[in-house]
Structures are given as structure tokens and as C-alpha cells.
N, C-alpha and C positions, 0 to 999 in steps of 0.2 A: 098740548104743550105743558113744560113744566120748568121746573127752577132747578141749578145746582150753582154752589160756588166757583167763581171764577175767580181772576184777578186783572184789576185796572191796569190796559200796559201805561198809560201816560202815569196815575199816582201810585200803583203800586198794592194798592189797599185790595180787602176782598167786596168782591159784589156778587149779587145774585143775578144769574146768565139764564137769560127763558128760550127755549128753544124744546127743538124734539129730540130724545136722545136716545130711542129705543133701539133706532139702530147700532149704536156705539154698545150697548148693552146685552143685545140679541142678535149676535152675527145673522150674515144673510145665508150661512153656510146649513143652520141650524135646519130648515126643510129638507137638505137633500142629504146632511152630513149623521145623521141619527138612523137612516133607514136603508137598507141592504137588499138583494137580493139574497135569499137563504141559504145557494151554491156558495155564495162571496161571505158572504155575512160571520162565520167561525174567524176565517183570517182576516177580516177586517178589523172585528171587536177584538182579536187574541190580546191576553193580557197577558205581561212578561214583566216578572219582577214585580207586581203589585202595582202597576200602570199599564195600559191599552199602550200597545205597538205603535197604533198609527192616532191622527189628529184629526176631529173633524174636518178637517179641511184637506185631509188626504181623503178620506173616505169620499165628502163631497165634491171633490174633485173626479176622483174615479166614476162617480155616481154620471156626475152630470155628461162625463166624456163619453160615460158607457151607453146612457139614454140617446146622445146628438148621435151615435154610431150607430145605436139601433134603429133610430127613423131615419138616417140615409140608406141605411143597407137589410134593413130588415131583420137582422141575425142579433142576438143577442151574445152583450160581452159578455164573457167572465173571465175572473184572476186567471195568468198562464200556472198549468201545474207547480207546485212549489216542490224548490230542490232538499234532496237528503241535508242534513247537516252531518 
């Protein structure tokens, strides 16, 4: 556990709030949202304009939908081909 600033709702004043707050700190996204399969993995990280395309939490999203698909079905997801621009 540890401390951060909070504030009193009845006085108003600040106090120190002890609790655990790593999750507020270290999404829960950060295991699955940082790691790709190497097919997927180019168009996930692409960066456009000096920022990454998509958001941890697109990535781990995909990630996680692609894994629960692979242990039902056996076959492994990947991105559908990407269109010309």
C-alpha cells in the first residue's frame, strides 16, 4: 500500500489516501497490449504522423480476441489484408 493526496469530501481540505494504486498507474492492458504476433505486429505498432495508429488497448483488445479465438477453433487470427489507399 501506499499514500497519495486526496481531498476531505465533508472539510474540503487535502489528506493523505493509503490504498493500492498500481492498478490506476499500470493498466491491465499493459501484458497483452505491448506484444504482437510478428504477421500483426508492423500494422499494429505503424506509426503515422510521429504517433502509433492504434492504442494499447486496441492492440490488446485484438490480442486478447485473437487468443480466446485461437483456443476455441484452433486456427490462428491474424489482421484481414489491408486495403490500397
Amino acid at each position: 500500500a501506499s499514500y497519495t493526496e486526496g481531498v476531505d469530501r465533508n472539510k474540503g481540505t487535502t489528506v493523505q489516501v493509503r490504498g493500492f494504486w498500481g492498478d490506476i498507474i499500470n493498466s491491465p492492458y499493459h501484458a497483452f497490449g505491448t506484444t504482437a504476433d510478428p504477421e500483426d505486429r508492423p500494422r499494429l505498432f505503424k506509426i503515422s504522423g510521429s504517433m502509433y495508429r492504434h492504442h494499447e488497448t486496441d492492440v490488446a483488445e485484438f490480442g486478447l480476441s485473437a487468443l480466446i479465438s485461437e483456443m476455441e477453433t484452433g486456427d490462428r487470427v491474424h489482421l484481414p489484408p489491408e486495403k490500397p489507399e
